[in-house]
N, C-alpha and C positions, 0 to 999 in steps of 0.2 A: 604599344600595348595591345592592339585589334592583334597584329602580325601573331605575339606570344600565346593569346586567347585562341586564334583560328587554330595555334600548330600543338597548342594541346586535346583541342578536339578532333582534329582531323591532322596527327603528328604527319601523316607518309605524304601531304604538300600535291596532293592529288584529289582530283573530284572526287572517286569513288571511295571510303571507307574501307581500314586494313584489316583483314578478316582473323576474326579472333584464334585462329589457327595457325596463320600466318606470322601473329606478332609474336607467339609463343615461338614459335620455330628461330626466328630472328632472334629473341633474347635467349635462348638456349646457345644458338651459334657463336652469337656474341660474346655468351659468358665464359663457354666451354676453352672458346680459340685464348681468348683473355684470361684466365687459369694457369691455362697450361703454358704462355707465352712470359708469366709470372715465375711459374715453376724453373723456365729455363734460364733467366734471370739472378734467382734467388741465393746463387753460391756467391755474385761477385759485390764485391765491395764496395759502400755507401758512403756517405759523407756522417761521421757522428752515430755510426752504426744504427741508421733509423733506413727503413724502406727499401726501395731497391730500384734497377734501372729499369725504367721505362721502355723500355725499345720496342717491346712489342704493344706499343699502345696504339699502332697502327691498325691491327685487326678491329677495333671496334673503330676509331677514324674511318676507314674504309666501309663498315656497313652503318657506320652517320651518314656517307653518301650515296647510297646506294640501296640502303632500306630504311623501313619507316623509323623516324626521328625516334620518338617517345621509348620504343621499344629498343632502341641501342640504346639507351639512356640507361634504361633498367637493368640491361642486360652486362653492361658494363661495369655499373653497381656491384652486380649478382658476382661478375667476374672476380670483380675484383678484393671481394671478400672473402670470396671460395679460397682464389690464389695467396691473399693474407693468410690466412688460416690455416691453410695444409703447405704451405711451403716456406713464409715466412714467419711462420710463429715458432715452432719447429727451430728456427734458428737466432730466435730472439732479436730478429731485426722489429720486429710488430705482432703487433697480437688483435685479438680480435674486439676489442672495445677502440682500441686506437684506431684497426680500420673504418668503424662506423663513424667515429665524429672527425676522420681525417681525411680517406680513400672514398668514403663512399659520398659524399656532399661534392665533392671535387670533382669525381666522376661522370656525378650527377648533372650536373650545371655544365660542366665543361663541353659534354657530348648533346645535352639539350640544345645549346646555342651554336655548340660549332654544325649541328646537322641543318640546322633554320635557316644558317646565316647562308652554307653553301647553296641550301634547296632555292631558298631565295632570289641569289645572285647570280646562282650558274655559270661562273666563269673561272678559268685557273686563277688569275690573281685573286677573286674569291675566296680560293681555298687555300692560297697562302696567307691573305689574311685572317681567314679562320680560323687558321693553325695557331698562329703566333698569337691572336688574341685571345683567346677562349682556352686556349690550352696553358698559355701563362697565367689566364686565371683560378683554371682550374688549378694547377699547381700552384699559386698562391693561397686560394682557397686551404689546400691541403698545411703549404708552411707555418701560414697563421694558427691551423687546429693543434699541429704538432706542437709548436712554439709556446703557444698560450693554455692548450691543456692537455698538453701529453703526458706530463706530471704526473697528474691523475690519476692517468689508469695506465701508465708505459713505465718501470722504474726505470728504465735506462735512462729514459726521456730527463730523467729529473740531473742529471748531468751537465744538462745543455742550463741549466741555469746560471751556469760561470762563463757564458757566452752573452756578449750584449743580445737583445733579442730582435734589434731591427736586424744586426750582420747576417742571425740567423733564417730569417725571415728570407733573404734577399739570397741567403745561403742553397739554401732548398729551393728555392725556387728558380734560382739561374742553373742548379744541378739535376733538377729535374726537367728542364725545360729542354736542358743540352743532350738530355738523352732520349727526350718523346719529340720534339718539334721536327729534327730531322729525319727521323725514321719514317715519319707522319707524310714530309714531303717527300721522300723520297722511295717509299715502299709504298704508298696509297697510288701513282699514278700505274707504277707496273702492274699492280694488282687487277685493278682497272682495266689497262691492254691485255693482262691474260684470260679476266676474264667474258670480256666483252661476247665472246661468242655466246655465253650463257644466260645472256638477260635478254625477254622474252620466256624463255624455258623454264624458269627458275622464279618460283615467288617469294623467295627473298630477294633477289637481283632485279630492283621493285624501278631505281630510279638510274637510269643510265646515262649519266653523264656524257650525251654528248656536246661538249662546250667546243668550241671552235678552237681546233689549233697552229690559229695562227696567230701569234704572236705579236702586237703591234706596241709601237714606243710606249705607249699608257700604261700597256698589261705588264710590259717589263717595270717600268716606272713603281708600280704599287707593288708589282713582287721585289724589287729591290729596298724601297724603303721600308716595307714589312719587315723584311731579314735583316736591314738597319737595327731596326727596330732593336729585332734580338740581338744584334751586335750588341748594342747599346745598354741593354740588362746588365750583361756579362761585365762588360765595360764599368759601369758604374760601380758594380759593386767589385771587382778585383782591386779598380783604382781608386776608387774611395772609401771602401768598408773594409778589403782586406790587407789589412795593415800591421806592422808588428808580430806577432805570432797567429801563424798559417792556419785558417778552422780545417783545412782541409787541401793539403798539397795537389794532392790528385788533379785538383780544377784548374793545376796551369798547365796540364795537360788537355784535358780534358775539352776547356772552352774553345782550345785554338782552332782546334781539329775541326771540331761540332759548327765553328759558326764559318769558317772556310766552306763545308759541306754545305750549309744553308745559303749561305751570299752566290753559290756555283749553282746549285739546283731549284732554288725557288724559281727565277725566269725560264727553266726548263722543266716544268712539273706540266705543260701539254705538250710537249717534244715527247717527254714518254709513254705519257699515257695516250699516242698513237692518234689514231682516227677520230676525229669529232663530229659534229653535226655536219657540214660541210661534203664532209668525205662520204659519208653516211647514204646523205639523199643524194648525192652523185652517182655511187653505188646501185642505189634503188633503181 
């Protein structure tokens, strides 16, 4: 409880206070890249016609670690409501009451605790399990809104009633997870290496990850059971929940692909994102 208390008054996990110019800057960046990474998203095709692929949820992922917590928080929010709105509503996949009690709660929480957890721990297996926890929360968060009152204010939504609602539940959320968790691991470390040269220079580019990369049995160990983990979602619910008539064919394609790409790159998410602390002060 102290940890949540300190990283809302002082989100950026640093002594100095992040200057009210700065946090603006970072949720503008945030919201903008996460918009438009919605936008490009927006023509392909969802599970029950609700929402859309995740893939570029890595842009705010990336400045969760990178700049101050609170403010990718908001900024992701902001995104992701702009991008409901001018690209998904438009095509009746979501509109914008749906995005508030569904996108933006999810958001919210998801990138508050995955930015804490990384600032925190400072290590790749860290950020793989910040990935897979906090992000299938957040995407829970979201399934349950849809689920329980998308009704409401979404009519499509009111279709999904001839759906059990745990399947559905378990639905969205193993399909949302299959298309943010991986991109998450495997486009937040490149980003990282490309942009290393720019932090210092740059006050967004506030917390530079350099975590050590080197790689020891443990770090493997926790990034593999994490990406178990997500195995293991998928898993339950294809083999257990989906049964009898398909909610959505698409995901036996979809999961095989997705959780192959997570089991292969989770132990190498500091392989790519290059030079760490180590390298660093060797360098100096």
């Amino acid at each position: 409880m102290d940890d949540v208390l300190r990283l809302l008054v002082n989100p950026s996990g640093q002594n100095g206070r992040t200057s009210g110019g700065t946090k603006v800057a970072i949720i503008a960046a945030t919201a903008v890249l996460y918009a438009i990474g919605k936008g490009l998203t927006a023509y392909i095709p969802t599970p029950w016609g609700v929402g859309s692929l995740l893939v570029f949820i890595f842009f705010p992922a990336y400045f969760a670690v990178v700049s101050d917590t609170l403010s990718v928080a908001i900024g992701a929010v902001m995104g992701t409501f702009v991008g409901d709105a001018l690209f998904l509503t438009p095509l009746g996949t979501t509109n914008p009451a749906l995005s508030l009690i569904a996108g933006v709660p999810a958001n919210f929480f998801a990138f508050l605790l995955f930015g804490w957890f990384v600032k925190k721990y400072r290590t790749w297996s860290g950020f793989v399990a910040g990935t897979v926890a906090f992000v299938t929360l957040g995407n829970l968060i979201a399934a349950v809104s849809v689920v329980l009152f998308g009704s409401l204010v979404f009519a499509p939504a009111a279709g999904l009633a001839s759906f059990n609602a745990v399947n559905l539940v378990l639905g969205f959320t193993v399909f949302w997870s299959m298309t943010s968790i991986p991109a998450i691991i495997i486009a937040v470390p490149i980003l990282i290496r490309a942009t290393r040269p720019l932090f210092g220079r740059s006050q967004i580019l506030m917390s530079d990850p350099q975590w050590s990369v080197q790689t020891s049995a443990r770090q493997i160990a926790i990034s593999l059971g994490f990406a178990g983990i997500f195995l293991l979602l998928g898993v339950v619910f294809l083999v257990g929940f989906y049964s009898g008539a398909p909610l959505w064919t698409n995901l036996n394609f979809y999961f095989p692909v997705t959780a192959l790409l997570v089991l292969v790159f989770a132990p190498l998410v500091s392989v790519i994102a290059g030079k760490g602390r180590q390298a660093t002060q060797a360098a100096a």
